[in-house]
N, C-alpha and C positions, 0 to 999 in steps of 0.2 A: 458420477456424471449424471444420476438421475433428475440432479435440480435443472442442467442443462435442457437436455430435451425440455423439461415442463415451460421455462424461458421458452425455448425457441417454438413450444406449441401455443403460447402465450395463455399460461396457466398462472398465472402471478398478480392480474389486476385487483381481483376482490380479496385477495389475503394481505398484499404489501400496502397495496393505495398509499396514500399522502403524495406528497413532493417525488421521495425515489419511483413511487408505481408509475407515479404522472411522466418522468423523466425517462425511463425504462420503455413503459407504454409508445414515447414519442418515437425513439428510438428502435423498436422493434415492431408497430405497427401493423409492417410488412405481414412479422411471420403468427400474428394473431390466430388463431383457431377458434373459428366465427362458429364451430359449433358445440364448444366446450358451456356447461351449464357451468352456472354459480357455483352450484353445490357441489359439481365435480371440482371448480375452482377451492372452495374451502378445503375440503377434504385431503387433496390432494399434495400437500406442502405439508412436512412436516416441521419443527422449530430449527431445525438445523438446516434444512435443506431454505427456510427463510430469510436466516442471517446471511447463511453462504451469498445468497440473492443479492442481498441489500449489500454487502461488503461488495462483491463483484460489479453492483452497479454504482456505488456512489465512489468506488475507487476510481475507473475509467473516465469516469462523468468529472468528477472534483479533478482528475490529472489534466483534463482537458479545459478546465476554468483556471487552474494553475498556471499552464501555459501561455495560455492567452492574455493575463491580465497584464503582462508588461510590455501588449500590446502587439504583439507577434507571435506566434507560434515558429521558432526554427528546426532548422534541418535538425538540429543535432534533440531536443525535444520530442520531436516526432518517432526519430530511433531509437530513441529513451520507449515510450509507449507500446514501438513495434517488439522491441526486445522484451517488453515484459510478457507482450502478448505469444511471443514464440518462446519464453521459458515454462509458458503454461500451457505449451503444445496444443494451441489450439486450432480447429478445423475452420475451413474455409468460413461456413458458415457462424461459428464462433467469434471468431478472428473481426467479420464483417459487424457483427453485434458490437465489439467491443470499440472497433473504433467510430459505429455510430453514436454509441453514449459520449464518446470520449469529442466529437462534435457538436453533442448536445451541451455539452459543461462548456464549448467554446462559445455559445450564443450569449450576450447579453443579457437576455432574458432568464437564464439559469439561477434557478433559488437558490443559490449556495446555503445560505444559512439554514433555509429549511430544511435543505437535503442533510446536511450535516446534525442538525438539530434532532430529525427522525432516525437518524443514522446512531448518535448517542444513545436512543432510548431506547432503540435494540441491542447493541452490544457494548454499552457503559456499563456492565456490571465485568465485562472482560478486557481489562485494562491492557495486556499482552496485544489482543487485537487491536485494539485503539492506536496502540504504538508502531504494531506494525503498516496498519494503513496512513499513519501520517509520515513515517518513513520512506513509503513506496510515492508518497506524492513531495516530501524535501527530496529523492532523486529526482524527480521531475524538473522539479525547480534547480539543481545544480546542473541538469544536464547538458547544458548550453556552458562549463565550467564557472558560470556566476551567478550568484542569486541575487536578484534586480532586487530593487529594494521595495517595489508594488510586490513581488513575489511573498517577499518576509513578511511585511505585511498580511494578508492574506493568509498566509500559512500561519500567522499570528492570534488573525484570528478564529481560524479552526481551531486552534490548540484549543484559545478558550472557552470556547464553545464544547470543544470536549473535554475540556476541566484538567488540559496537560498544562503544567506548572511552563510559565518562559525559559527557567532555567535546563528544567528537560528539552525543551524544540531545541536551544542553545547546543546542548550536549548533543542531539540527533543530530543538527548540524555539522560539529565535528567532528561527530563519528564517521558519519555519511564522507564527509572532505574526507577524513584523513584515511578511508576506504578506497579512494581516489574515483567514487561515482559521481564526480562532476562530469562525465563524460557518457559515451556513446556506448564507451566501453566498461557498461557499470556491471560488474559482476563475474567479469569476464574475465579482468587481468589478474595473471597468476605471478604475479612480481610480487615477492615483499615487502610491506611497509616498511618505512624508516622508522628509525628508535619512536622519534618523534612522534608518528603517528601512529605508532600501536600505541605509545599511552594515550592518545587522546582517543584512539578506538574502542579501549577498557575503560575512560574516562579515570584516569589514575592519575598524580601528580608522579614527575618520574622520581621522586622520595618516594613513594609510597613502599613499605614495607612489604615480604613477599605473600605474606599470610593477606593481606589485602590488595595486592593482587588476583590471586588465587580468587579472592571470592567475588571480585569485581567479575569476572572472567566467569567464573560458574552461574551468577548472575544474569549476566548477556546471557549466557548460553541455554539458560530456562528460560529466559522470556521470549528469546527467539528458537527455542525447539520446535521444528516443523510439525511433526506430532501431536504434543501440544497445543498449537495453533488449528491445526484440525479439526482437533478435538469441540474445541472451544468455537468453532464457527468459521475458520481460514477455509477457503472453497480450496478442496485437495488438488486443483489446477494450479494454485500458485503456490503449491510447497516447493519447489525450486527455487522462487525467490526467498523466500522464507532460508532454503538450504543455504542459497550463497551467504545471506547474511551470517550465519555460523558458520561455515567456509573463513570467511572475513577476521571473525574472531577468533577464529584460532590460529591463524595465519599472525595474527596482532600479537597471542598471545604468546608464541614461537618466538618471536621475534625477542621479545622481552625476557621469557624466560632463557634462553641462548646469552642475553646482554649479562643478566642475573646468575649468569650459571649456578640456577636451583632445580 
């Protein structure tokens, strides 16, 4: 939680800058600490406690350009954002951070591409993280149960911007559906998938052999291990969502193994 406070004393402008500091900066303003020096600002961030930053602000920020660009933001969107925000239990003053960045991403004037841009060239060497923040922003975009087609779009071009193949955003989109997080209730529901949609959740053809299953499934299950992700830069606030995702997959994979009886 230590990157936290430095945020909320607003310790972050002369280490992050670009687009996310500028974006971060607009958004937290308020809790600036007008007597923090430079030098305490450098010093004070370390590489991890950086990224965590940038992922936690360009996630919020991009959910909230996400939603907006098909020209409304709905009910059901909005508790998309509040839910992520209470899986990463956060406090009042948290909480109020996240849904100002996530205002910020709703302005017009929002760099998306630069945010994105500086957002790759902190953690594009951790393809796991990359996958998972473009995940957390495709539920965003189902969470109204459709994704508008300015959504896909848009989500389109994030991908390429950080160099995810179309065929992969395609697959996370199945995934994601056949998770059933087109809803309010993404993460939440403890009903099992249909045949159907545990294979498209292990992204397996249902021929698929059991030895390729198995490793489709051990797969997911490294690239989304919360730990892992931590490791690598996941701000240890949202390892719940990171959980449910693995949650998800082995619930998929139950499903199939039971069908398979192996």
């Amino acid at each position: 939680m230590n990157w936290w406070g430095k945020i909320l004393g607003g310790a972050f402008g002369m280490v992050i800058g670009g687009p996310i500091g500028a974006v971060l900066g607009a958004a937290m303003g308020h809790n600036f600490d007008r007597g923090m020096s430079q030098s305490d600002n450098q010093t004070s961030f370390g590489r991890q406690e950086r990224t965590q930053t940038m992922f936690y602000a360009a996630t919020f920020s991009v959910m909230g350009h996400v939603c907006k660009v098909d020209g409304q933001v709905t009910d059901d969107e909005i508790a998309l954002a509040k839910q992520v925000m209470q899986q990463m239990d956060l406090t009042a003053k948290q909480r109020k951070a996240a849904i100002d960045l996530f205002n910020e991403g709703k302005k017009d004037s929002f760099p998306l591409n630069d945010v994105i841009k500086q957002f790759k060239q902190e953690v594009g060497f951790r393809p796991n993280l990359l996958r998972m923040f473009i995940e957390i922003q495709i539920m965003a975009a189902y969470a109204d149960y459709v994704m508008d087609p300015a959504e896909r779009k848009v989500l389109l071009n994030i991908c390429e911007l950080l160099n995810i193949p179309e065929h992969e955003f395609n697959h996370l989109c199945t995934m994601i559906g056949g998770m059933g997080d087109g809803s309010s209730n993404a993460g939440r529901n403890d009903d099992s998938p249909s045949l159907k949609q545990a294979f498209a959740v292990l992204d397996v053809k249902e021929s698929a052999s059991n030895s390729e299953i198995k490793k489709a499934y051990r797969r997911l299950l490294s690239q989304h291990h919360p730990d892992k992700l931590v490791a690598k830069g996941l701000p240890e606030e949202m390892i719940k969502v990171a959980a449910d995702r693995t949650h998800e997959i082995r619930k998929a994979y139950e499903v199939i193994k039971k069908e398979k009886a192996f």
